[in-house]
C-alpha positions in Angstrom: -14.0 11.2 -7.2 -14.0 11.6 -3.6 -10.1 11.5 -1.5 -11.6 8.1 0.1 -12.1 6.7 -3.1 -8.9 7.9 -4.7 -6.8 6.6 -1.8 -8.5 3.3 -2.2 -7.2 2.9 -6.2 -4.1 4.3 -5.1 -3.7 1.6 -2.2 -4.6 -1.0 -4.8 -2.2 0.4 -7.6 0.3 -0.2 -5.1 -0.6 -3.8 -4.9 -0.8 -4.1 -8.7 2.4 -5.4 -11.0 2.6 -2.3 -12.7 3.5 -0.4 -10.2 5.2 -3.0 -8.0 7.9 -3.5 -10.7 8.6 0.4 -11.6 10.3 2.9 -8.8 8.8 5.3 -11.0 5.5 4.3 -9.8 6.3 3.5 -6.5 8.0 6.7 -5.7 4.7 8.6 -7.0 2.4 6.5 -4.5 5.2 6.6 -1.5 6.5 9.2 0.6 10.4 9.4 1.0 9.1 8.6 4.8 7.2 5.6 3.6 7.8 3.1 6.8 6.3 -0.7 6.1 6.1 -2.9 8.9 5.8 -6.5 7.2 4.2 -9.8 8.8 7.7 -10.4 9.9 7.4 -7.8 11.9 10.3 -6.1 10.4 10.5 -2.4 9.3 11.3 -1.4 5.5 11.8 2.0 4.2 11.4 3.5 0.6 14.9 2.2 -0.4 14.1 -1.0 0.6 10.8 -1.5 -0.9 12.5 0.3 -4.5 15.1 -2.6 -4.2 13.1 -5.5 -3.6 9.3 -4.8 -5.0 10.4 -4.5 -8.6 12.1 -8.0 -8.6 9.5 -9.7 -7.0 6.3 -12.1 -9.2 4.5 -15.0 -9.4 1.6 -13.8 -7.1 -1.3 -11.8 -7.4 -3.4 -9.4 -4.7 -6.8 -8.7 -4.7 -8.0 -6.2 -1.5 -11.3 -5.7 -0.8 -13.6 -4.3 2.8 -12.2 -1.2 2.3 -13.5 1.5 5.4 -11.4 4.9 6.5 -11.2 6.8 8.9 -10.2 10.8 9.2 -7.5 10.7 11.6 -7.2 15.1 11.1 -7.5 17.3 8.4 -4.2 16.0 6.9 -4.6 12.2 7.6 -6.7 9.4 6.4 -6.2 5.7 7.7 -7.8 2.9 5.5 -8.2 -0.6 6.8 -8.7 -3.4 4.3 -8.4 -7.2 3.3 -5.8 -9.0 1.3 -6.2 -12.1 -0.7 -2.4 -13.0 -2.2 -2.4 -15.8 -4.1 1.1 -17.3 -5.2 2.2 -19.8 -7.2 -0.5 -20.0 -9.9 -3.2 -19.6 -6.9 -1.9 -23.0 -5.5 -0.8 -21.2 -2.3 -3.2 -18.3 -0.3 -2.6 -15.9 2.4 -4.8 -13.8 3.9 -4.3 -10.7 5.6 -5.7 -7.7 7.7 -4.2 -4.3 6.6 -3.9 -0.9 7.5 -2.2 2.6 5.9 -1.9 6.1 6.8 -2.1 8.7 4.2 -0.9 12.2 4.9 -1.7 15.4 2.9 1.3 16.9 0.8 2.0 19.4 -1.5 -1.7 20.2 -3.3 -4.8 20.3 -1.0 -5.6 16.3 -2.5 -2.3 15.0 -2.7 -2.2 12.5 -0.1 1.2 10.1 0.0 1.2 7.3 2.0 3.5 7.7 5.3 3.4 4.6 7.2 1.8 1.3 6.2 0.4 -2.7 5.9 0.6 -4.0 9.5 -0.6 -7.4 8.5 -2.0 -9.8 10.8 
């Protein structure tokens, strides 16, 4: 599998339950650096995301138009769709996103550093 497409499954494992509701997962996607700047327009770190994500449900997320682009040899930036659907699908949102991944550790291991700027 190519980084692109690895980086794709991992942005979309971190829009899945499974790893939305377990730290565990989350703080094997994230870097410690993680930064999230929500539609709010607010800014969450790691510690916030661990205390909220696992409590949250009731919606789903599908992401889809997924492009990249190199930004250097140790940065990737993916741009993609969102679709969340909540309550039961009754309610929609749609979103524009956006993530940088940054190399560390192993020559593929790249952890997300900064992330979904939603518009």
């Amino acid at each position: 599998m190519g980084i692109e497409a690895d980086l794709i499954e991992k942005e979309r494992a971190l829009l899945s339950f499974d790893a939305r509701s377990s730290p565990e997962i989350l703080r094997s996607l994230l870097s410690p650096e993680f930064l999230e700047i929500g539609a709010s327009g607010d800014f969450f770190g790691l510690d916030s995301v661990l205390d909220s994500l696992p409590f949250e449900s009731s919606w789903s997320a599908v992401s889809q138009d997924f492009e990249y682009r190199r930004l250097s040899s140790d940065l990737i930036q993916l741009f993609y769709r969102v679709v969340i659907s909540r309550q039961s699908g009754l309610m929609k949102s749609y979103s524009r996103r956006t993530s940088i991944w940054r190399k560390e550790g192993m020559e593929n291991d790249l952890q997300p550093r900064h992330s979904y700027f939603s518009f």
